[in-house]
C-alpha angles and dihedrals in degrees: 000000000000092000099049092060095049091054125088122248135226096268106018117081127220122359149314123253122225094201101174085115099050088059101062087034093053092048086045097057085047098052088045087051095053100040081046091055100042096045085056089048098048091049088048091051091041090060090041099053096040101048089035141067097236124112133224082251095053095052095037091108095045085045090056102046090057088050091068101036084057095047085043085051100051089048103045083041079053100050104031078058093051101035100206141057093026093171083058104045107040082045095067091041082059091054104048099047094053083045092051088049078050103062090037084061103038099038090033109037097007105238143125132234113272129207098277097044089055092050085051103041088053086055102045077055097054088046092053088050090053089048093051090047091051095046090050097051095041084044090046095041088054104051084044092062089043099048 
């Protein structure tokens, strides 16, 4: 069966792709990308609120833009990896990534999600699906000039 699907056919050319592995890969490079992101941004605002005189308050709004250029970043990096289906795929990055903050803050401080964590989180997840539509058409309009 395997090898029926990996050889070519009478009127397709070339062959066949098996991609299973390209999705977890892709996700994978996104959710790098993200924890990558936010580990560099907490160290910068740690410096900055311990040798300055700013508070947490003050840099809420900063903290949050980055957060979605992060999460933006992780799913156009996913889906310019995978090349196709970047709703899907940046999507899922989305996801895993709330549902990793969610089991920081349940197993670790034992606590749910509240109101205003759900509304963000579903939009860290649409960002990541834009991302991940935006990555797949720049990525497919390259290799297309190339090509």
């Amino acid at each position: 069966m395997l090898s029926k699907i990996c050889q070519p056919e009478g009127n397709r050319r070339g062959r066949v792709k098996i991609e299973s592995k390209s999705f977890g890969t892709s996700i994978l490079y996104g959710l790098i990308f993200i924890l990558v992101f936010a580990v560099i941004c907490s160290l910068i605002f740690a410096f900055i609120l311990k040798f300055t005189a700013a508070r947490e308050v003050s840099l809420q709004y900063v903290i949050t833009a980055l957060s979605f250029i992060g999460l933006f970043g992780g799913g156009f990096l996913s889906g310019g990896k995978r090349k196709e289906k970047g709703w899907l795929i940046g999507g899922v990055t989305g996801l895993i990534y709330s549902f990793v903050v969610f089991l920081f803050q349940y197993l670790g401080y034992d606590r749910l999600f509240n109101s205003e964590q759900v509304i963000y989180h579903t939009c860290y997840t649409l960002i990541a699906m834009m991302g991940g539509i935006l990555g797949v058409n720049i990525s497919t309009n390259n290799s297309r000039r190339s090509a």
